[in-house]
C-alpha positions as CSV (number, residue, x, y, z in Angstrom):
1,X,217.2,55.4,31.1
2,X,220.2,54.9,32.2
3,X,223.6,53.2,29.7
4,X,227.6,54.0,29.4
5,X,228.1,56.9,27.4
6,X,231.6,54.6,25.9
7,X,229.9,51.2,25.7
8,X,226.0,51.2,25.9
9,X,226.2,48.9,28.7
10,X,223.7,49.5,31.9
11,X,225.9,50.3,35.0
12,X,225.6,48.3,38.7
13,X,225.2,49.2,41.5
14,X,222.3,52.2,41.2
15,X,220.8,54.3,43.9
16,X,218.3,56.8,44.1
17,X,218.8,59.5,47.1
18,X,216.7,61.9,48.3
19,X,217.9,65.0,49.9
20,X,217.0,69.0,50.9
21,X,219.3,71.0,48.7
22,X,220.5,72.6,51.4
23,X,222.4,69.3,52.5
24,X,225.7,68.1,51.2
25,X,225.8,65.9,47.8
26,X,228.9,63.9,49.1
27,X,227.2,63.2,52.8
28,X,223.7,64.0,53.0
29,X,221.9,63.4,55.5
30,X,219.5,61.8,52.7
31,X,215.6,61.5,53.5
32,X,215.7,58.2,51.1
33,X,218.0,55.8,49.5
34,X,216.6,53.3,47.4
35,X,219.0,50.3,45.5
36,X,217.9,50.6,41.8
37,X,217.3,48.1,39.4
38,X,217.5,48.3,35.4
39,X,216.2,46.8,32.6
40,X,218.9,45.2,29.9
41,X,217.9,48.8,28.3
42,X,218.7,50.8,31.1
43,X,215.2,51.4,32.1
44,X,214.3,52.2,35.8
45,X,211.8,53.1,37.9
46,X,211.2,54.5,41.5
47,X,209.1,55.3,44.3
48,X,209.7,57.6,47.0
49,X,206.9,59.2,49.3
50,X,206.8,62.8,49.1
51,X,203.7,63.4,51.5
52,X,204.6,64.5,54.2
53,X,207.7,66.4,53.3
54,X,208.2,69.8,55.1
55,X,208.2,72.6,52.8
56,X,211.0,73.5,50.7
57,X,213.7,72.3,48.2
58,X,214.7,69.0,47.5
59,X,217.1,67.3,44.9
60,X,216.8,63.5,43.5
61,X,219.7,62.3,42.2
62,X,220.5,58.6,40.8
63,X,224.3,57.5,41.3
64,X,225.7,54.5,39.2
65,X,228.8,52.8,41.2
66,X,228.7,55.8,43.7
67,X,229.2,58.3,40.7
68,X,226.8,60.9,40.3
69,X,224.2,60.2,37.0
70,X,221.4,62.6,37.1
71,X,219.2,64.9,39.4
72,X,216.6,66.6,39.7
73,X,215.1,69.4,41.5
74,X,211.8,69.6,43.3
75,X,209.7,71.7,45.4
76,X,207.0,71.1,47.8
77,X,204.9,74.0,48.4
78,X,201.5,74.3,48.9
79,X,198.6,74.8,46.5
80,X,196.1,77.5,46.7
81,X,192.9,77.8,44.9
């Protein structure tokens, strides 16, 4: 979910980017960019293929207007059993 914190309203102009951490928040490179769309809530939701990935660290983050919203941080590693 995604509103102002002054006005409740649900910001334009949303993106989700994927990037390694290693690479730079301001100028990537990014591995996706996706435009988002929200509900009159602020509700949103994504996609973005993860197979495939090499191994390693990665950080999603969603920007509203170019301004940084949220991230989070993932890591693909393999699975033993």
């Amino acid at each position: 979910m995604i509103r102002s914190r002054d006005d409740g309203t649900v910001p334009s102009g949303l993106e989700l980017t994927l990037r390694r951490s290693e690479a730079s928040a301001e100028d990537g490179p990014w591995i996706a960019r996706r435009p988002l769309t929200a509900t009159a809530r602020g509700a949103w939701t994504a996609a973005v293929a993860l197979d495939g990935l090499p191994l390693g660290s990665y950080v999603l983050e969603v920007h509203a207007a170019g301004v940084l919203a949220t991230s989070s941080w993932i890591e693909v590693t393999e699975i033993r059993k």
